[in-house]
N, C-alpha and C positions, 0 to 999 in steps of 0.2 A: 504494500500500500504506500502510496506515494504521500507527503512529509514537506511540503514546500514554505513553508513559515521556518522549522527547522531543519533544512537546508540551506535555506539562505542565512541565518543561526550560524551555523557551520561553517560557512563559504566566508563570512564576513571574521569570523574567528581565523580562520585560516590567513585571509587576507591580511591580516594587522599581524602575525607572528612574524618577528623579525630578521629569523632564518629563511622565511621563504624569497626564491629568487624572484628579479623582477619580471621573466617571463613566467611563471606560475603565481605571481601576481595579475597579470594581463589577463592570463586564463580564467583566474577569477574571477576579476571583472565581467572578462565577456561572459562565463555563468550567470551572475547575477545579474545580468541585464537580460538572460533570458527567462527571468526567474517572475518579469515584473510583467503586468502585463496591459498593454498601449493600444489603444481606441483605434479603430481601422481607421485611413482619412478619409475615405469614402463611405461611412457606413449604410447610409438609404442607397433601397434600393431604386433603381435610376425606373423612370416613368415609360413602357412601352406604349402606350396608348392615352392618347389626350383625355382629359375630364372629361363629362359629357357635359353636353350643355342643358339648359332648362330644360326643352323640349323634349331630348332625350330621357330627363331624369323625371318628367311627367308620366312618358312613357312606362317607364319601369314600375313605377307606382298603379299605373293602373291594369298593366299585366301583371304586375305578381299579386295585387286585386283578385285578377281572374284564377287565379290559384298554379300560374305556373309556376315551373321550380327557377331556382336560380339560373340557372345553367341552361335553361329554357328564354329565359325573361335575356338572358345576353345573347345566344344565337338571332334571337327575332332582332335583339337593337343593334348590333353589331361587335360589341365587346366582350368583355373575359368577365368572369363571376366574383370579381375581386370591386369591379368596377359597379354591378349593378346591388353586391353586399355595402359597399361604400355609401350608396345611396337610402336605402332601406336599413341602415344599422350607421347612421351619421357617428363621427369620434365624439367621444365623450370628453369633457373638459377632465 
């Protein structure tokens, strides 16, 4: 089972011992920087398909009304099921 609080514990103990060379110093370092862990810079995922506009999202509303499924309500308007859940399940604050 993996121990990452202490190994970096470890790593940082090892670092500061004054026998160790400056190349298994360097090692260290590079470890503990892979120890930490750094936000992608891109995290959202990137937009394959425009927002729909009003008309559209009237649309959706009143076919999924008529009881179709999701994935039904996006083939008739043209989009993906991510698009026509985005309208009928608006983000919550």
């Amino acid at each position: 089972m993996s121990n990452i609080p202490k190994a970096r514990e470890l790593l940082l103990e090892a670092r500061n011992d004054p026998f160790v060379t400056r190349k298994a110093q360097a090692l260290i370092d590079e470890a503990l920087g892979l120890l930490d862990r750094r936000r992608p810079i891109d995290f959202t995922a990137r937009k394959y398909l425009p927002s729909l506009s009003a008309e559209q999202r009237v649309e959706v509303k009143r076919l999924r009304s008529l009881g179709m499924s999701i994935q039904e309500v996006a083939i008739a308007v043209g989009t993906n099921s991510g698009r026509v859940s985005e309208v009928i399940n608006p983000p919550r604050d």
